[in-house]
C-alpha positions in Angstrom: -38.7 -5.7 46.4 -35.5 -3.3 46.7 -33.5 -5.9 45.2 -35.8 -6.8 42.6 -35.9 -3.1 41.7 -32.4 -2.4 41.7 -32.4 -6.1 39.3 -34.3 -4.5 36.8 -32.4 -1.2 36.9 -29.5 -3.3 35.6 -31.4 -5.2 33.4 -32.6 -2.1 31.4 -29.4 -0.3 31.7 -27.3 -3.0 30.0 -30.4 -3.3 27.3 -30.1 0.1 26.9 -26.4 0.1 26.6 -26.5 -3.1 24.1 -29.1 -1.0 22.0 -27.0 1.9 21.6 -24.0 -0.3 20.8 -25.9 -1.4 17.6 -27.7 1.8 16.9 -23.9 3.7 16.3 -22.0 0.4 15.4 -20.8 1.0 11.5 -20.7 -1.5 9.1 -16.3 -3.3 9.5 -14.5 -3.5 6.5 -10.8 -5.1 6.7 -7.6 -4.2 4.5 -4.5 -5.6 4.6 -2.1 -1.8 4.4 -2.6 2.2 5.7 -2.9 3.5 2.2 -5.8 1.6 1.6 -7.5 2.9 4.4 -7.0 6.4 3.2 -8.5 5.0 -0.5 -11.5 3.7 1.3 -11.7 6.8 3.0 -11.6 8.8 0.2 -15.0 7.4 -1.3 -17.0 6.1 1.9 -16.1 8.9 4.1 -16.8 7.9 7.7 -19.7 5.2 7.0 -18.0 1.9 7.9 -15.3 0.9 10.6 -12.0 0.5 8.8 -9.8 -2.3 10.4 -6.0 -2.7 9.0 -4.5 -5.6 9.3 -0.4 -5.2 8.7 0.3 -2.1 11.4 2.7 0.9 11.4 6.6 0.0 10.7 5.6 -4.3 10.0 6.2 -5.6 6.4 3.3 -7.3 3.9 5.7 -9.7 2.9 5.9 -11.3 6.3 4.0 -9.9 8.5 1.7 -12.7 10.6 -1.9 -11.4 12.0 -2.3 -12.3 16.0 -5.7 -14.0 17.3 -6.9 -10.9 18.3 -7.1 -10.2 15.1 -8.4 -12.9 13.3 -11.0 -12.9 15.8 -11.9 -9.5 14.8 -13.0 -11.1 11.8 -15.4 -12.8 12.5 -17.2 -9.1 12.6 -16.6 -7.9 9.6 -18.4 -7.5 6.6 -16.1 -6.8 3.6 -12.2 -7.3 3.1 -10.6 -5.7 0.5 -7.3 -7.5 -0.4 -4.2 -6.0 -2.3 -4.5 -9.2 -4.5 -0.8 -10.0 -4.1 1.1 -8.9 -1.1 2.7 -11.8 0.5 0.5 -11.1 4.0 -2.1 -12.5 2.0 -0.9 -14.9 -0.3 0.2 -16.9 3.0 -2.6 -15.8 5.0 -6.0 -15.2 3.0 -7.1 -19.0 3.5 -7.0 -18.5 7.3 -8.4 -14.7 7.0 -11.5 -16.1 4.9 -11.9 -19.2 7.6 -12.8 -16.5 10.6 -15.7 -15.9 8.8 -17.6 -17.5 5.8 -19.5 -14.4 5.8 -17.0 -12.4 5.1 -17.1 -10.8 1.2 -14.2 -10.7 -0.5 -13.3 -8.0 -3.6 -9.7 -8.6 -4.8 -8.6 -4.8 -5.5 -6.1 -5.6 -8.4 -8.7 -6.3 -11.1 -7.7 -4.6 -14.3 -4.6 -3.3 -13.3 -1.9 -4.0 -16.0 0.5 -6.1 -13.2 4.6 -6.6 -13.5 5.9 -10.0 -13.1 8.9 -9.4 -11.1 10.9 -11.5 -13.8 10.2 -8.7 -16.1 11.7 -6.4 -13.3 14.7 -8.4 -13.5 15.1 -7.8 -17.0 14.4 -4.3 -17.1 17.0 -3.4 -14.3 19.7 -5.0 -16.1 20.1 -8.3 -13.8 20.0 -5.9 -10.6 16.3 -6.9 -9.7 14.1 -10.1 -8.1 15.3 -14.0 -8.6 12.5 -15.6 -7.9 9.7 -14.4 -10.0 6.2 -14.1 -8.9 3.9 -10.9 -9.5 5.3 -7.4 -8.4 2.8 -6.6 -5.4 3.6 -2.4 -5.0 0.5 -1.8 -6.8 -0.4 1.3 -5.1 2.6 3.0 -5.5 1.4 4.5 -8.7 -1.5 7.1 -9.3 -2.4 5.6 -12.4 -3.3 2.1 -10.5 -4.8 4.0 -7.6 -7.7 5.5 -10.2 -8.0 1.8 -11.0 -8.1 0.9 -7.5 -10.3 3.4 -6.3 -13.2 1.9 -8.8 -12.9 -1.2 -7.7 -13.7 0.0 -4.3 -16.3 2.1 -5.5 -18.1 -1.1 -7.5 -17.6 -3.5 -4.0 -19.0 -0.9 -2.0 -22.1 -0.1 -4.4 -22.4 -3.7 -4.4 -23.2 -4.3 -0.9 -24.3 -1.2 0.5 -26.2 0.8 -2.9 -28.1 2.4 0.0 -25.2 4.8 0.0 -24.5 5.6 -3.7 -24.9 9.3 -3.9 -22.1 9.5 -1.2 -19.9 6.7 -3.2 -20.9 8.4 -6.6 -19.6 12.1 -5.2 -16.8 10.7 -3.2 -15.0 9.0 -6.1 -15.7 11.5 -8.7 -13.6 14.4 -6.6 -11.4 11.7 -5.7 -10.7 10.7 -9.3 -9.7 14.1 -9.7 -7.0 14.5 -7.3 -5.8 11.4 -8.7 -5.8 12.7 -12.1 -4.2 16.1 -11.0 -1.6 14.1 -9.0 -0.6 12.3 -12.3 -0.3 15.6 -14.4 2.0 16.7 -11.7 4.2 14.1 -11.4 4.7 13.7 -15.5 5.3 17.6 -15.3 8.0 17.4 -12.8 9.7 14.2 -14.2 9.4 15.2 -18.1 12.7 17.2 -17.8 15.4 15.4 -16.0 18.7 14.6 -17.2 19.0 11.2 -15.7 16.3 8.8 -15.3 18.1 6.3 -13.1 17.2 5.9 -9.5 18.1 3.1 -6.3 16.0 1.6 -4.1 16.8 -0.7 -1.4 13.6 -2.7 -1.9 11.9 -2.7 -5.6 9.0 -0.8 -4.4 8.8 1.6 -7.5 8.6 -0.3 -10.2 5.2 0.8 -11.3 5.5 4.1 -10.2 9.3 3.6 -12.3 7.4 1.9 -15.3 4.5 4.8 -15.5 6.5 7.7 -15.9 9.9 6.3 -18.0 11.7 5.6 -15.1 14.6 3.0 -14.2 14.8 1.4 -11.0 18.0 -0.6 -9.2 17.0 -2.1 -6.2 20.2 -2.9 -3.7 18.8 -6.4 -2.4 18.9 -9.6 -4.4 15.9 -12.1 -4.4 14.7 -10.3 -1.3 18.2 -10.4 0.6 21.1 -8.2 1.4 23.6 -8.0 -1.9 26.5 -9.6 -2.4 30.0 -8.1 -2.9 29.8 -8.8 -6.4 26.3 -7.5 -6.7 27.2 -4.3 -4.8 30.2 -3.3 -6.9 27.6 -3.6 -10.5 25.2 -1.2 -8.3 28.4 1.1 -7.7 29.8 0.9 -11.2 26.2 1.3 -12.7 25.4 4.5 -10.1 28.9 6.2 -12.2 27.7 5.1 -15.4 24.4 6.5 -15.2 24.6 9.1 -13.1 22.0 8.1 -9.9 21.9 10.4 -7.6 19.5 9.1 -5.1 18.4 6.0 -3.2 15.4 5.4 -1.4 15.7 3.4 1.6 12.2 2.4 3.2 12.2 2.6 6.8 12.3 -1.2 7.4 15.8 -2.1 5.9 19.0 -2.1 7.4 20.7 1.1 6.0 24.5 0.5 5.8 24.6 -1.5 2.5 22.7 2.1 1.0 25.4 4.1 2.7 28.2 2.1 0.7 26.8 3.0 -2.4 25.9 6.4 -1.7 29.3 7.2 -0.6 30.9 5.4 -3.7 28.3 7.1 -5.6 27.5 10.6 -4.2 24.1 9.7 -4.0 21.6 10.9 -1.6 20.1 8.5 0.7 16.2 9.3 1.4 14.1 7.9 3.7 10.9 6.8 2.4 7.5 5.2 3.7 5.6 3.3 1.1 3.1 2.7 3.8 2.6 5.7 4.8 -1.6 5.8 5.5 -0.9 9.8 4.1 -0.5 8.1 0.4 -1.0 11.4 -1.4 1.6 13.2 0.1 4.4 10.5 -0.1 3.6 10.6 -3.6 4.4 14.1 -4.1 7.6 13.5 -1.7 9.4 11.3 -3.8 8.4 13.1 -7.3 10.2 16.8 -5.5 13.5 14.1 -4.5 13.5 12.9 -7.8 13.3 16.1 -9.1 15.9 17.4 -7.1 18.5 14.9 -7.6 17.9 14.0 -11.4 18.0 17.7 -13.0 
């Protein structure tokens, strides 16, 4: 009888426990990058379980995702994909076979997208080789306002239970976002050069929104040559550039070449940064600082 007793105990404890697991478990919804969990943020507030793929300091272009987390998938509800990073070009067939469930909303509808040939053109044969669609889409405030509707419509779609929240939530949010690109066309109407470096061509919509040029130091996604070095040095004279942004994933000494031929300043940047809003703002005040 004591044993039978202390049996059920257990029994009704781990019920109990199993209960409350599903009573506070949220609804999982999967992105590929840290500013898109701060997006999703912004309009859902704390209603769902946000689980990020790529982590701090790894690349979308080649980062792979471990078992743990594919199996993580097979619990989750909704992924919201970039459209065009290279994480899931290689990946999203794999991602989707964790679990048929899964929705998928592809974020990039309606955005107005740079084929990196054009980038190549633009930057005066100092841009991508090999083509293919320009996947820094949410490096620009004026994408982001597309971006954030797009979350607004999946998540209306398949939880509408919650549409007051989602309504409110995106409405201030589309306001920040609206401020955010007043201020930057304030503080980069003025400037006397318009030129700036970058070791990977992460700006080129933010570049392409507010009448900026961008030179990106590596080739076709590698280190320059010697040849391709000396046209970013003799271009940096020409045209004044006065600052290179290095993300935090790239060796740095190809960058210190040119800014010391140069005199440009080198900056350390974080495109990934999950505190999107205020890496904007950083790199409009460098800009700023370095261009007037």
């Amino acid at each position: 009888m004591k044993k039978t007793g202390i049996f059920l105990l257990m029994v009704a404890l781990f019920t109990g426990c199993v209960n409350n697991d599903r009573e506070n478990s949220k609804p999982r919804i999967a992105v590929s990058i840290l500013p898109q969990e701060y997006f999703v943020s912004k309009i859902a507030g704390d209603i769902f379980e946000i689980n990020v793929l790529i982590p701090p300091g790894a690349s979308p272009a080649t980062y792979e995702p471990t078992p743990s987390q594919l199996a993580s998938l097979s619990k989750t509800d909704l992924y919201l994909k970039l459209g065009h990073t290279g994480f899931e070009m290689a990946w999203m067939e794999k991602l989707i076979s964790a679990n048929k469930e899964m929705k998928l909303v592809d974020l990039s509808e309606g955005i107005d997208l740079i084929i990196e040939d054009v980038v190549h053109e633009r930057a005066h044969d100092h841009g991508h080789h090999h083509g293919g669609i320009d996947p820094h889409i949410w490096l620009s405030p004026k994408n982001v306002i597309i971006i954030a509707k797009n979350i607004h419509e999946a998540l209306l779609t398949y939880y509408p239970e919650h549409r007051d929240t989602f309504d409110a939530n995106l409405g201030a949010f589309l306001q920040e976002l609206d401020s955010l690109d007043q201020y930057i066309s304030g503080v980069l109407s003025n400037l006397q050069s318009h030129s700036f470096f970058t070791y990977h061509p992460s700006l080129s919509y933010y570049a392409r929104d507010y009448n900026l040029e961008q030179y990106p130091i590596e080739l076709g996604g590698k280190n320059p040559s010697s040849a391709h070095l000396k046209k970013l040095i003799d271009t940096g004279i020409e045209k004044n550039i006065k600052i290179i942004f290095l993300q935090m994933q790239f060796d740095q000494k190809n960058a210190e070449v040119l800014a010391k031929e140069t005199g440009a300043e080198i900056v350390q940047i974080n495109p990934l940064d999950i505190e999107w809003f205020d890496q904007m703002v950083f790199i409009t005040q460098k800009l700023k600082a370095n261009l007037q």
